[in-house]
PAZAPA-4460 file (N, C-alpha, C; in steps of 0.05 Angstrom, whole numbers, plus 32768, in hexadecimal, padded with zeros to 4 digits):
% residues 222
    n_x    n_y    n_z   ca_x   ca_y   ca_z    c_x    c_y    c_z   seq   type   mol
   7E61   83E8   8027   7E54   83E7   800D   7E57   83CA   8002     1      X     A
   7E62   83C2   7FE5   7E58   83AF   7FDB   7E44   83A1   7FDF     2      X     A
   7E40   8385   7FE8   7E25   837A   7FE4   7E10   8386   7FFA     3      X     A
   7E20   8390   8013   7E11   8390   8027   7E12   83BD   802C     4      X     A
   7DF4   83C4   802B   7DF7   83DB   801D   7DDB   83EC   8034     5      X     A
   7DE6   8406   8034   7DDC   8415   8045   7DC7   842A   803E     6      X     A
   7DB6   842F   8026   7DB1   843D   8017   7D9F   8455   8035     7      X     A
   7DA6   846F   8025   7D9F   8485   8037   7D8F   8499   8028     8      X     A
   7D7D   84A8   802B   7D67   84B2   8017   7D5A   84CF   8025     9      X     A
   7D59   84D7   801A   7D53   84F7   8024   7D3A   8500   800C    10      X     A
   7D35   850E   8015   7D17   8523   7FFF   7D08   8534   800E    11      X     A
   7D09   8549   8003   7CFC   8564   800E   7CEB   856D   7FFB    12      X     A
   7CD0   857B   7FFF   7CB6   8588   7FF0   7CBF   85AA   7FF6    13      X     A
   7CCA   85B6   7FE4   7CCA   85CE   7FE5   7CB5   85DA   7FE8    14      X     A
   7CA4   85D3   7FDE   7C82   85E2   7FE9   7C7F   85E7   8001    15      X     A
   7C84   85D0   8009   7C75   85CF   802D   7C8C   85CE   803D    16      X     A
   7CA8   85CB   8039   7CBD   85C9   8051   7CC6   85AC   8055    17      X     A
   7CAF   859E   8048   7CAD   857E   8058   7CBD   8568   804E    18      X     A
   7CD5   8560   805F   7CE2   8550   8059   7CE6   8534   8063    19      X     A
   7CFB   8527   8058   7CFF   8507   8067   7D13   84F8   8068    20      X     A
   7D26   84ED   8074   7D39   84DA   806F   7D33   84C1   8078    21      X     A
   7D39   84B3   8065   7D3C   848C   806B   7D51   8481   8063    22      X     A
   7D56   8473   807C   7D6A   8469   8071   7D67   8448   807E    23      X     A
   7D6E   8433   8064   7D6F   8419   8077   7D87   8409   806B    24      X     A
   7D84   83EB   8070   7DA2   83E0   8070   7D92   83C9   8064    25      X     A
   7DA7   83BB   804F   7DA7   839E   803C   7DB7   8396   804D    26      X     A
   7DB7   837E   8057   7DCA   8364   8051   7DC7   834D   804B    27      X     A
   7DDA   8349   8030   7DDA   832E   8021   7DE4   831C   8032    28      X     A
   7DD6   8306   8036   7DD8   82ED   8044   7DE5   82D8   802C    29      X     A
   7E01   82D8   8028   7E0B   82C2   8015   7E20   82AF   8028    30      X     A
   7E22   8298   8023   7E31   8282   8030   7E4C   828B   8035    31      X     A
   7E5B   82A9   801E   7E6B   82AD   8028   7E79   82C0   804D    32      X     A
   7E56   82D4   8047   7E59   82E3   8059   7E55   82CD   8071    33      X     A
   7E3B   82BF   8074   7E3B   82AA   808E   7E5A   8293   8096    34      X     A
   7E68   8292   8088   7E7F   827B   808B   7E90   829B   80A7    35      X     A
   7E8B   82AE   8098   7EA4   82C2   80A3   7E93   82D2   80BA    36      X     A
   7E74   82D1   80C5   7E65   82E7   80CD   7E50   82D6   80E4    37      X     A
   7E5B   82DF   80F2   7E42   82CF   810F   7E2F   82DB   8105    38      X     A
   7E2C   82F2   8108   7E16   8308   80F8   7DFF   8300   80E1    39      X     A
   7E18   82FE   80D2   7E05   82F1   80B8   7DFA   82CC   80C8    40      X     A
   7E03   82C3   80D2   7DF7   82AC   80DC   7DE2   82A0   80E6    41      X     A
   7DE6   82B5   80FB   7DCC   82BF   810B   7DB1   82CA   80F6    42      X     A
   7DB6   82DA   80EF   7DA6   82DF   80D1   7D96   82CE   80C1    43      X     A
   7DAC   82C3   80B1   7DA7   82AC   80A3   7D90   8292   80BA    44      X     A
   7D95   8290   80C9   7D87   8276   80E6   7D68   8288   80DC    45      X     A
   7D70   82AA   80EB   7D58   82AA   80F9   7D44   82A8   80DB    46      X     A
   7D4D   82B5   80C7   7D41   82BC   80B0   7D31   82A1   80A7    47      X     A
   7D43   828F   80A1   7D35   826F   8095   7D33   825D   80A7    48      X     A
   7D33   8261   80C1   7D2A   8247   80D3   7D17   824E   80EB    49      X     A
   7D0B   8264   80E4   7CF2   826E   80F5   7CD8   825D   80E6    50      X     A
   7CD9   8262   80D4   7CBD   825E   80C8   7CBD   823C   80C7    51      X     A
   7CB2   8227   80D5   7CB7   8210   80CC   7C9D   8206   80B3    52      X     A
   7CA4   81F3   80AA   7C9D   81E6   8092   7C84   81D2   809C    53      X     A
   7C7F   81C8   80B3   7C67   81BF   80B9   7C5A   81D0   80C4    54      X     A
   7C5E   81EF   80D2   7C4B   81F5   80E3   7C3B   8209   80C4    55      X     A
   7C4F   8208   80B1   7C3A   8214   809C   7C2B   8202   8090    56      X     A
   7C2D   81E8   8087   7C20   81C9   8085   7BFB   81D1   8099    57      X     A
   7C07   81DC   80AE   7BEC   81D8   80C2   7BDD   81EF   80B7    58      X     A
   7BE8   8204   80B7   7BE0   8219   80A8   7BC4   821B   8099    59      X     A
   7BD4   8204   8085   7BC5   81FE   806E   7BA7   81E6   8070    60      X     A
   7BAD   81DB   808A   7B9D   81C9   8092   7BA3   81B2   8088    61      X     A
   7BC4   81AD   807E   7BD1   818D   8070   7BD2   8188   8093    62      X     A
   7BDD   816A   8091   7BE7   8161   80AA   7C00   8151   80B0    63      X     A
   7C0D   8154   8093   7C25   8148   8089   7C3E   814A   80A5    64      X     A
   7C4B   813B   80A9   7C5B   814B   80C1   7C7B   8142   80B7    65      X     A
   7C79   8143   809C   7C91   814E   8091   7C8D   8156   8074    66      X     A
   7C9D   8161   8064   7C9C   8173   804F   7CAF   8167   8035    67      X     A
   7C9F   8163   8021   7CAF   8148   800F   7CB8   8163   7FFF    68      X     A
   7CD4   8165   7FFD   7CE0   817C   7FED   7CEC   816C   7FD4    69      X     A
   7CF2   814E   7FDC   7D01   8148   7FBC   7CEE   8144   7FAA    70      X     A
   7CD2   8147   7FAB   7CC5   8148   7F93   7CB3   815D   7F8B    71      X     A
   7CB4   8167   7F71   7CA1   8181   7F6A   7C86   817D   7F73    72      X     A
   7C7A   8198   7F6B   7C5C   819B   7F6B   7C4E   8181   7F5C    73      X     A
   7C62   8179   7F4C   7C4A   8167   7F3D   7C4E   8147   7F39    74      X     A
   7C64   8146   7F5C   7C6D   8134   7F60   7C7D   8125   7F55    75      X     A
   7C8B   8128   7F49   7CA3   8122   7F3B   7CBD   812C   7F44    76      X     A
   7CD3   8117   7F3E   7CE8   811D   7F57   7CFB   812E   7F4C    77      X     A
   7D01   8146   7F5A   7D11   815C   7F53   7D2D   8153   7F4D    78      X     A
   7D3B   815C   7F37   7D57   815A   7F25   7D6C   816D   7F31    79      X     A
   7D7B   815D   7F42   7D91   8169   7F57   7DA8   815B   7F3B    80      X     A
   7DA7   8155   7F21   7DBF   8151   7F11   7DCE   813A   7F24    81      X     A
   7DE9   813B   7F22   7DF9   812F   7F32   7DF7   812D   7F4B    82      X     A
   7DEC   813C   7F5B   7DEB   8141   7F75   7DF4   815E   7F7E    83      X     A
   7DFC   815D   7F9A   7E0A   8178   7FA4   7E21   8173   7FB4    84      X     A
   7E2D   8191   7FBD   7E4C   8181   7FC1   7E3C   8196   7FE4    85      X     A
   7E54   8188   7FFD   7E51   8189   800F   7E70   818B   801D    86      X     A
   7E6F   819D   8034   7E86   8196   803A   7E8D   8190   8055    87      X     A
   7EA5   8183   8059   7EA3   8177   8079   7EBB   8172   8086    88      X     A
   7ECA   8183   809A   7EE4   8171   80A2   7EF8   817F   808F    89      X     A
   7EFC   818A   807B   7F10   8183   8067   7F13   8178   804F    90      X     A
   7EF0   8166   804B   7EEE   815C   803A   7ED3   8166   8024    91      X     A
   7ED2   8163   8012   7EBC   8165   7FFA   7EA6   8144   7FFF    92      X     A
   7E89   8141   8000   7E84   812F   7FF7   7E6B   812A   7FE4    93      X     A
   7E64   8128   7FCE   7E49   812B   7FC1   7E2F   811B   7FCE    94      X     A
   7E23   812B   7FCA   7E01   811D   7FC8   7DEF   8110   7FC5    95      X     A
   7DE1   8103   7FB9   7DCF   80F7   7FA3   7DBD   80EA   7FAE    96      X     A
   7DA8   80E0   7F9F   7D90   80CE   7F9B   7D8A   80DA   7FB8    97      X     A
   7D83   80F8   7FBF   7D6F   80E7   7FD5   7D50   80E6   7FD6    98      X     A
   7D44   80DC   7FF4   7D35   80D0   7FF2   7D2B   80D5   8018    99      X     A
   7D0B   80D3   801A   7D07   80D8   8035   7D01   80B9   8039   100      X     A
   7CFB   80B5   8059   7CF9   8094   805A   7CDA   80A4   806A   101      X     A
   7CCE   8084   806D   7CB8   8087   807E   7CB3   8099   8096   102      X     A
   7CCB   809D   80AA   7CC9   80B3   80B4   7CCC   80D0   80B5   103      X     A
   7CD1   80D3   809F   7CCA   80F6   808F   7CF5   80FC   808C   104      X     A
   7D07   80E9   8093   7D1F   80F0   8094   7D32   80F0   8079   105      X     A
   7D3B   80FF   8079   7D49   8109   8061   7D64   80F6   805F   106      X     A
   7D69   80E6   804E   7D77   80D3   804A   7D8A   80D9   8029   107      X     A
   7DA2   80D5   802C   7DB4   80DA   8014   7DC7   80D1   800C   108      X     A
   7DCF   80C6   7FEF   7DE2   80B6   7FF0   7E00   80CC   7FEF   109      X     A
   7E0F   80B9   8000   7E23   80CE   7FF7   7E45   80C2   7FF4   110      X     A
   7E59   80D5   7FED   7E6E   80C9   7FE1   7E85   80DE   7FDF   111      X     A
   7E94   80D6   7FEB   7EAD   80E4   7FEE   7EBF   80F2   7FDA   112      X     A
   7EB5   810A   7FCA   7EC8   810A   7FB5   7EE4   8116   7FB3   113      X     A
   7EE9   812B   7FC8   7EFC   8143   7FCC   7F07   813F   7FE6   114      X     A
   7F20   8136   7FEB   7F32   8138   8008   7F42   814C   8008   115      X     A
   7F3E   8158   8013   7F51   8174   8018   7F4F   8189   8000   116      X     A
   7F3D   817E   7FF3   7F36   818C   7FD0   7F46   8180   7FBE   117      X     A
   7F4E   816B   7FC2   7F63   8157   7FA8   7F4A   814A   7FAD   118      X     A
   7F50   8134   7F8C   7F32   812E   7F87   7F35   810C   7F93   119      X     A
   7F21   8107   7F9C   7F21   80E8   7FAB   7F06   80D7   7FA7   120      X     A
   7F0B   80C3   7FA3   7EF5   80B4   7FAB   7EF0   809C   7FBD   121      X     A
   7ED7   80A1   7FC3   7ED7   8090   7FDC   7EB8   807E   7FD2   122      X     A
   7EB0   8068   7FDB   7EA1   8050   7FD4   7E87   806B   7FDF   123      X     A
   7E6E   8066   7FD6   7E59   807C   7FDC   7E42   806D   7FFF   124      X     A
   7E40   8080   8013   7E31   8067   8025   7E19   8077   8026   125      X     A
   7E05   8071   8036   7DEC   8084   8044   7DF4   8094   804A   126      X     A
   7DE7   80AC   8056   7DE6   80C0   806B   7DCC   80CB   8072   127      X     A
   7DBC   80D0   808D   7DA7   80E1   8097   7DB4   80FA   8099   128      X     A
   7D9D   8108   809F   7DA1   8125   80AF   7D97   811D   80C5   129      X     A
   7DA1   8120   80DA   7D96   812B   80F8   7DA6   8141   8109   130      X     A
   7D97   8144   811C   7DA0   8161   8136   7DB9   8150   814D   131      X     A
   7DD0   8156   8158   7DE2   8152   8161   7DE3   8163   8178   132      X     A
   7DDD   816B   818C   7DDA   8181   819B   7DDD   819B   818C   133      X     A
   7DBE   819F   8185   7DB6   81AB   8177   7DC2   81B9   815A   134      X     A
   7DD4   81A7   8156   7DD9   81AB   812F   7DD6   8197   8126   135      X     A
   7DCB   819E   8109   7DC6   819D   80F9   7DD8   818D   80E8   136      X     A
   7DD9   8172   80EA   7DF7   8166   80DF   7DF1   8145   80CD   137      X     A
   7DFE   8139   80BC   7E04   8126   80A9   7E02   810F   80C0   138      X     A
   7DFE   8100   80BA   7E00   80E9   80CD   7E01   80D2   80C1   139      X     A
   7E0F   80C0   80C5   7E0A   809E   80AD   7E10   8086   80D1   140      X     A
   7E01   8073   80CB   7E08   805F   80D4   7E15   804D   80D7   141      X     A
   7E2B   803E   80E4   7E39   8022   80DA   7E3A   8017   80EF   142      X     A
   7E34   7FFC   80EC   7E35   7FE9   8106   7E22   7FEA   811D   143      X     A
   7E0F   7FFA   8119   7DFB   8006   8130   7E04   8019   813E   144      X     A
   7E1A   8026   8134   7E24   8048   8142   7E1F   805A   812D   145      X     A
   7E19   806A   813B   7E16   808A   8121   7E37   8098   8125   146      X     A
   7E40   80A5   8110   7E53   80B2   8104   7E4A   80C4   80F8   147      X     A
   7E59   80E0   80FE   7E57   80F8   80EC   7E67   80F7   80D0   148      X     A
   7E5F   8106   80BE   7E61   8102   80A4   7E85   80F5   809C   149      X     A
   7E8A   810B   80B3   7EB1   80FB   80AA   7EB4   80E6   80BF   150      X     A
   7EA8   80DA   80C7   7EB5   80CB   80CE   7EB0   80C2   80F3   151      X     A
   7EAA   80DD   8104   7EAD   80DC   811D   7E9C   80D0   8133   152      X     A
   7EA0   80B6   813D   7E85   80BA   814F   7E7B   80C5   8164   153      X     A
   7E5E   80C1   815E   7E46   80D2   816C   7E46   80C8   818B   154      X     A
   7E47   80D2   819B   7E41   80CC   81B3   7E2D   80D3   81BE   155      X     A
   7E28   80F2   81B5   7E08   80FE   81C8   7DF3   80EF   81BF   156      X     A
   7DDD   80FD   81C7   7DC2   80EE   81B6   7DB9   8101   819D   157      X     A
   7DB7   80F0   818B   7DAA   80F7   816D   7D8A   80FE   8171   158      X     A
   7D88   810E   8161   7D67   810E   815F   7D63   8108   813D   159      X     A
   7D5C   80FB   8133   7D52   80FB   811A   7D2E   8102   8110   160      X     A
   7D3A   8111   8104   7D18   8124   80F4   7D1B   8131   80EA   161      X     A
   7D06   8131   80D2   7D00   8139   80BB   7D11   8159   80B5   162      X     A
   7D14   815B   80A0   7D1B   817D   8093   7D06   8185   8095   163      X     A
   7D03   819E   80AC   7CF1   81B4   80AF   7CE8   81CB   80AC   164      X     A
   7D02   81D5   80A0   7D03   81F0   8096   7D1E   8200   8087   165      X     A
   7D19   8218   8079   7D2B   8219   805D   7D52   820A   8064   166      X     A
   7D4E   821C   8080   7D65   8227   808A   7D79   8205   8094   167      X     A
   7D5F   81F0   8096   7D65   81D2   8097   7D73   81C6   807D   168      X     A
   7D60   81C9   806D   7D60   81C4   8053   7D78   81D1   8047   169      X     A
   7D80   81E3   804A   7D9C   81FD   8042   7DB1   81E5   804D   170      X     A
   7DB2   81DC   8065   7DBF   81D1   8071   7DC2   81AD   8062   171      X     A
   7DB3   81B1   8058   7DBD   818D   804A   7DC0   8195   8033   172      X     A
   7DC9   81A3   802A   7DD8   81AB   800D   7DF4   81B7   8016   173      X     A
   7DFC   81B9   802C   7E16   81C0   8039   7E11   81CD   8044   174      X     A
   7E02   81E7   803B   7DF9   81FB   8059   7E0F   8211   8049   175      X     A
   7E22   8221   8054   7E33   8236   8054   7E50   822D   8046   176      X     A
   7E53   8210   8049   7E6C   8204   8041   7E5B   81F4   8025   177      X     A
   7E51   81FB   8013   7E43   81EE   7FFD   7E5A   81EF   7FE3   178      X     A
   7E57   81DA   7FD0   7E69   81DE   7FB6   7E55   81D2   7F9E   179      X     A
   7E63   81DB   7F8A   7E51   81D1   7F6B   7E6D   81C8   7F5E   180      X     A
   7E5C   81BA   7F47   7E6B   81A6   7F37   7E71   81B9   7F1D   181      X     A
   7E8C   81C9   7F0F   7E8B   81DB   7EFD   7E9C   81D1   7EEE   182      X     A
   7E9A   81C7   7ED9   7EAE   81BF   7EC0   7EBF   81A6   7EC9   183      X     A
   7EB1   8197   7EDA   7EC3   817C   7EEA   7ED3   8187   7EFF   184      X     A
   7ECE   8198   7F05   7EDA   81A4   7F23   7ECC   81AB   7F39   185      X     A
   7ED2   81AD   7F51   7EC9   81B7   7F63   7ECF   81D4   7F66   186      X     A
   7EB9   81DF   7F6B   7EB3   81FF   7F64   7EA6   820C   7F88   187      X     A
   7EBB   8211   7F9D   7EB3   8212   7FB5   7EB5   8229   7FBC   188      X     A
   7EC1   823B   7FB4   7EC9   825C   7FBA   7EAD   826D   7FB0   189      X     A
   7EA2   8279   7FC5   7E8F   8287   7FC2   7E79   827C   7FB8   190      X     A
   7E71   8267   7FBF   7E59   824F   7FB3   7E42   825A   7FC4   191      X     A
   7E30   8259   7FB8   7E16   825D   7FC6   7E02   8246   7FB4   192      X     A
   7E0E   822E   7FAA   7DFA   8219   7FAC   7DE7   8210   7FB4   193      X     A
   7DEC   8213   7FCF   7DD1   820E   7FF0   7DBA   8218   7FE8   194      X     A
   7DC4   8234   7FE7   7DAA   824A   7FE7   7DA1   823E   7FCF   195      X     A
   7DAD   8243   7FB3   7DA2   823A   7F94   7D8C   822C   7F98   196      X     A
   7D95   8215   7FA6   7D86   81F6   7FA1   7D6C   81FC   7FB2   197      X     A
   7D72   8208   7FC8   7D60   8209   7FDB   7D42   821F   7FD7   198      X     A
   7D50   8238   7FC6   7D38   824C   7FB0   7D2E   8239   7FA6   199      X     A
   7D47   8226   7F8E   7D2D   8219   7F77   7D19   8208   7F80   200      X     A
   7D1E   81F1   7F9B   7D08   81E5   7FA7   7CF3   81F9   7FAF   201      X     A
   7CF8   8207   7FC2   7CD9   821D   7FCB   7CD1   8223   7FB5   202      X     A
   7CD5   822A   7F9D   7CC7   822A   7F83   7CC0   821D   7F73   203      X     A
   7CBE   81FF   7F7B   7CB8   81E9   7F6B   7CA9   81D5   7F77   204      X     A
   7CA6   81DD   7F91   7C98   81C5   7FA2   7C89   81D6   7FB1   205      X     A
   7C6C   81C5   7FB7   7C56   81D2   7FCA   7C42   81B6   7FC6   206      X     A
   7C2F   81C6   7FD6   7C11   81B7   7FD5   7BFF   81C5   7FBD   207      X     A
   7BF4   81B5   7FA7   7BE4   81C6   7F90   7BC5   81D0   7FA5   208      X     A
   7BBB   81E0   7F9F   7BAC   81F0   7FB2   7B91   81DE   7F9D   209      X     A
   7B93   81E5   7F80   7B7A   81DE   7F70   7B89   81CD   7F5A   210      X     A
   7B89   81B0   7F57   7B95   81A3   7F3F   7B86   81A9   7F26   211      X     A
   7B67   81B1   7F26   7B64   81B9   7F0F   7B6A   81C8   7F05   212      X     A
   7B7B   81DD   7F11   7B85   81F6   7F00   7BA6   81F5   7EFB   213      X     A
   7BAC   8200   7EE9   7BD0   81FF   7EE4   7BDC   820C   7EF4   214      X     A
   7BFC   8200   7EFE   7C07   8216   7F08   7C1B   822A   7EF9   215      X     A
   7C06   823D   7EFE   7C1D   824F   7EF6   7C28   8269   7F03   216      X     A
   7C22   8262   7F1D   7C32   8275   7F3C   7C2F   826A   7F51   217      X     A
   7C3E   8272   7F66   7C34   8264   7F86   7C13   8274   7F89   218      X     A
   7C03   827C   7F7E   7BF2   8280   7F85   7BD9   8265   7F85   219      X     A
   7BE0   8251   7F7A   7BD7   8232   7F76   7BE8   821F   7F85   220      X     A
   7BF8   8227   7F93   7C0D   821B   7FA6   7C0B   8221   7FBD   221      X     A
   7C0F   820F   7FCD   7C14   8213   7FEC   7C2C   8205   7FFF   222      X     A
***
């Protein structure tokens, strides 16, 4: 029971004899259940990273071959506040200003605030997202070597490209290890930030279908 719930349902027509049972299953997909649940993991992947974000672009007949999420419908750049908190290694690090570059890649400034959860700071550098044998991971540059977010270097080969879909995008807001900023603290126990940020963009960003008309549903959105 609690979040994740079995509901079972029965009904019979005394007239006719004719009866029925249903029964199906909820499960809430929250960052807490995925940190503790291959299950929920697997879940979570298949649920938001099936559908990708350009093959619905073609859909539509755009030809965009990446998906500008930091700015609204009406192009104007979406209010992430302070940033978002992320976590890595042991460490907390915030977010901010980002920004895609000419090749559709998701670029962010970022900055060390939390070591071991005591509060720290560290000078703020770049960071991409790119794939690592096949995850999904922080990456910053120095000296012409790539490094993972804390620090480690990269040896395999990187692939760098665009955020393609929700379950990507979930993933550069921390993904399952996500935190928020609450009364000047770090607020990391049972955070579902990721998801937050990641609802309010799919609801604020699209292609306008008809600019002459207002929006006032995804039904003028694409």
């Amino acid at each position: 029971m609690g979040q994740d719930k079995k509901p079972f349902i029965h009904f019979m027509d005394v007239t006719t004899g004719i009866g029925g049972i249903v029964k199906t299953a909820g499960f809430v997909v929250t960052n807490d259940h995925i940190q503790t649940s291959e299950r929920h993991r697997r879940m979570n992947k298949i649920m938001n990273d099936t559908i990708k974000w350009t093959d619905t672009l073609k859909k539509y007949g755009y030809n965009e071959y990446y998906y500008n999420w930091i700015n609204d419908f009406n192009n104007k750049p979406i209010d992430f506040g302070d940033g978002w908190y992320i976590y890595n290694n042991g460490n907390y690090y915030r977010c901010y200003d980002p920004r895609i570059d000419e090749n559709g890649n998701t670029i962010v400034q970022v900055q060390k605030v939390y070591s071991n959860k005591e509060p720290f700071n560290e000078d703020s550098f770049e960071m991409m997202f790119g794939y690592v044998n096949g995850d999904f991971i922080g990456i910053r540059e120095n000296n012409g070597k790539y490094y993972t977010i804390n620090g480690n270097q990269i040896i395999s080969d990187i692939q760098f490209k665009p955020v393609n879909s929700n379950w990507e995008l979930w993933k550069v807001f921390g993904g399952e290890y996500s935190a928020h900023s609450e009364n000047g603290k770090l607020s990391y126990f049972n955070d579902n930030s990721s998801f937050i940020n990641v609802n309010y963009i799919m609801n604020h960003t699209g292609k306008v279908v008809n600019s002459d008309l207002p929006i006032h549903s995804q039904e003028n959105l694409r």
